[in-house]
Each structure stands twice: as C-alpha cells, then as structure tokens.
N, C-alpha and C positions, 0 to 999 in steps of 0.2 A: 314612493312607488312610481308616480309619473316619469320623476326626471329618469328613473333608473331603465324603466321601459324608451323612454328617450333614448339612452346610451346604447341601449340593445339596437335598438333599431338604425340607430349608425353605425355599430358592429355588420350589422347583415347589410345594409347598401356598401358599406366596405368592400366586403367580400363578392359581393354581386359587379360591382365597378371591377375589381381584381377579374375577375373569369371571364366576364364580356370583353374585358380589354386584352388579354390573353386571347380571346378568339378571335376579336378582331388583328391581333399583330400576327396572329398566325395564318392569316387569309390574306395579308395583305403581304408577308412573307412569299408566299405560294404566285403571288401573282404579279410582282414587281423583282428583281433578280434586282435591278440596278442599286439596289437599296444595300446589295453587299458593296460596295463601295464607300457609301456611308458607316457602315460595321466595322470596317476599318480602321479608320478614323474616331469610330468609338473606342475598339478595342485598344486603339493607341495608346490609350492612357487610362480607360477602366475597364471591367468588364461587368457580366450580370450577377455575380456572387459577393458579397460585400461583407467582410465584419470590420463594425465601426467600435471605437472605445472613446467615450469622450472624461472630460472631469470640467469642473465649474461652482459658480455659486448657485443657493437657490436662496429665495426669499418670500415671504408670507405679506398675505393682503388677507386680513382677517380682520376680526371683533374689538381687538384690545386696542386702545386709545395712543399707546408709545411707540416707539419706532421699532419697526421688524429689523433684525439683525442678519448678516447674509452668511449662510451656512454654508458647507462644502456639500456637492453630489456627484456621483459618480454615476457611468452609462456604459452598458456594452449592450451589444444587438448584431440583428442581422438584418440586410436587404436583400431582395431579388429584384434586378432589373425585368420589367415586363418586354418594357422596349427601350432604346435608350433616354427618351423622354420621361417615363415613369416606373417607379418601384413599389413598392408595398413591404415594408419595415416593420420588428417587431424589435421590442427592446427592454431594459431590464434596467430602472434605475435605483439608486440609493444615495438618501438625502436626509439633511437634516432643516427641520423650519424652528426659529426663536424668536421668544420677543425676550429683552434685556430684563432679567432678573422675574420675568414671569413664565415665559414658559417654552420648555424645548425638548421638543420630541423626533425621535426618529422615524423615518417613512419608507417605504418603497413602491415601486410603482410599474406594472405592467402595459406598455402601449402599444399599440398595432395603429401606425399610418400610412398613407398615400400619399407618395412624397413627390414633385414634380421638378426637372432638374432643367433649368432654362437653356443653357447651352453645353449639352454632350458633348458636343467634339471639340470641346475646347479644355485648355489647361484649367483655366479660371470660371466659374460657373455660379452664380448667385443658385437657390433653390429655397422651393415651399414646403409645407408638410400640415396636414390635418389629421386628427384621428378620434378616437376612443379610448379608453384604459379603464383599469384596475388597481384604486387606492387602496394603501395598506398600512397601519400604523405597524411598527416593530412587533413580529411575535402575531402578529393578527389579530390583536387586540379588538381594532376597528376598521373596519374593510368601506370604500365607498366607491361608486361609477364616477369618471368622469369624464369630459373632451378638452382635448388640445390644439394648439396650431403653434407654428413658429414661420421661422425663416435665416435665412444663415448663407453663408458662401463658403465656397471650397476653391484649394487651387492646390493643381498635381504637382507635385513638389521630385520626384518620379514617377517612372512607370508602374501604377497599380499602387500607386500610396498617395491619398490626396490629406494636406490639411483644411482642418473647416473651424469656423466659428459660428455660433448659432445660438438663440436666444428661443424660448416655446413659454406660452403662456398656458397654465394650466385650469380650467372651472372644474371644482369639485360637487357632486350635486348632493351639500350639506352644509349646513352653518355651524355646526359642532366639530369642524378639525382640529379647530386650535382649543377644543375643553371650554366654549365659551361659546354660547347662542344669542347674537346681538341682531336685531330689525333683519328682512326679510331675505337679505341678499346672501347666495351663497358666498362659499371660503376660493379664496384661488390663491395659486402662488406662481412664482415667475423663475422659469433658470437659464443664467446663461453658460454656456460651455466651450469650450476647445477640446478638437479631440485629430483623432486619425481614424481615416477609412482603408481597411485593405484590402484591395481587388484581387479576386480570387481566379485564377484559370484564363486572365485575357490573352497570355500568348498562345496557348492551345487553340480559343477561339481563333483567335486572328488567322492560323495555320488551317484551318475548316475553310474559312471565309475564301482564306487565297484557294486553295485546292480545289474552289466551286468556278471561280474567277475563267479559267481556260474554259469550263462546258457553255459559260453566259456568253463570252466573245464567240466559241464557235458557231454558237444556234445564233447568234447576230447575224456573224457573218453569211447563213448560211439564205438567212431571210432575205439578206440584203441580195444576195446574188441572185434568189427567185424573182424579187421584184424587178432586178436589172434585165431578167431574160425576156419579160413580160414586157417590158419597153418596146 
C-alpha cells in the first residue's frame, strides 16, 4: 500500500511539473518574440506532436537463481512537446519476461513520462525520461504500480522522422512478478529498443512561426527609430 501511494504521488507531481511548465512556456512565449527564431530551427526537423513505435528486448531481475532470458517488447505512444526542451509522453507497451525452463509470462504496461530532449535543434540529440506506470500480467491477471527511467539518443534521419535507441529500467512495487517471493527486494526488469518517432504538423508550425516573423522585425524596427529620435 505504501509503495503504491508512492507511485500516485509521482503521478500527481507529474502532472503538476506538466501545467506549471506549460504556464511558464506560455509567459515566456508572450514576452520574448525572439524565441520564434529558435522555433524554427526546432520545427526544422521535429515538431510538438509525436507518435513514437519502438520494438526491442526486455529482460527480468527477479527471485529465481538461473539466468533471465531476453524476450521481445513492443511500444507505441504519444508525446507532446511542452517546449522544445521538454515533453510528457504516454505509452503502451508489450513484453514478455523468462527464465529458462521456469517461467514465462506475458505483460503490459501503461507509462506516462517527462522526458527531457538535450539538444532540439539539432539532428542528433541524446535524451532522458522518468515516470510512473501501470503493470499488468496478460488478461489482468495481476496488475502492480511502478517507476521508471531511461535514456536513449535520437538522430533525424528526415524531416519529422527521427531514429532512436534507448534502454528504461523498470521497479516494480512487488516481489511476486515473477510467481516467486524471495528476501525483501522488489522485482525490476530492464528494456532495451529501437524504434521511430513521427513528427506530426511541423511544416504547418514553421508556416505560423514565419508569418509572425515580418510583425517582430516591424515593432523592432519601429522601437529602434524611437530610440534614434530621442538621441
């Protein structure tokens, strides 16, 4: 019950971090114009709308003594760019965890992150991700809370299609995932993936962006000429 109130409670500063940063990119929006130039240079190669699909291995750190086997998992989701620096991702995975000749079961798994992208306006971009989720044995058998993180890099291969690599480590908060309760420590498993991210609506954006561009140079120019009179 604790850890599970734990995972709630990183679901809601989630979503608290999401809306205050949303307020703040929108104030800072309002009061910086120079910043569409930078949007640019984002839009160049992604934008704020994102479906990612990856596939990959996953593998178990559990109770049983033999060596975990690496299963296949599968991912699709969505991102919303906040600002180009940060999104908040939701995603949809399906996996399988083994151990050799003892035990192998099917999972899925519901996660919502904050994902932090180091450099936006570049083709190439290493990037982080922390969150919360919703374990699920097949059928929903047995359902558990847990948290995540990873880390991965991307590189835009074209416009609005980037490839990525990226590994996430998962704590589950239970020591019975794998049908087997061993000493105190929960169950975690580990995945790594390849996938594609497809950027949704950045040539639209970019067409906003310029079409604001002529009112920023105007009211520049227009300050600059006040100040000049004042001289």
């Amino acid at each position: 019950m604790i850890a599970k109130f734990k995972c709630i409670k990183t679901l809601v500063l989630i979503f608290l971090t999401f809306y205050a940063t949303i307020s703040f990119g929108q104030e800072s929006e309002s009061l910086d114009n120079s910043k569409a130039f930078k949007k640019l240079k984002f839009y160049d190669y992604r934008s704020d709308n994102v479906i990612d699909i990856a596939g990959g291995t996953s593998v178990m750190n559990g109770d049983y003594f033999t060596d975990p086997l690496f299963e296949v998992f599968f991912h699709v989701g969505y991102k919303r760019y906040i600002f180009p620096y940060l999104n908040i991702n939701f995603g949809y995975n399906k996996f399988n965890l083994a151990y050799k000749d003892i035990f192998n079961e099917g999972f899925m798994s519901f996660d919502l992150n904050l994902e932090y992208t180091m450099l936006p306006y570049e083709k190439f971009t290493p990037y982080v991700f922390a969150g919360a989720g919703y374990n699920a044995a097949n059928y929903f058998e047995r359902t558990d809370m847990k948290a995540q993180a990873g880390l991965g890099v991307e590189y835009i291969a074209i416009e609005g299609l980037g490839l990525k690599i990226y590994a996430d480590y998962n704590h589950v908060f239970t020591d019975e995932l794998d049908g087997f309760e061993f000493g105190d420590a929960d169950d975690v498993y580990w995945r790594i993936g390849f996938g594609i991210n497809f950027y949704l609506g950045g040539t639209k954006k970019r067409e906003k962006v310029l079409a604001k561009l002529p009112t920023v140079i105007n009211t520049n120019s227009i300050i600059e000429k006040q100040n000049w009179g004042k001289k």
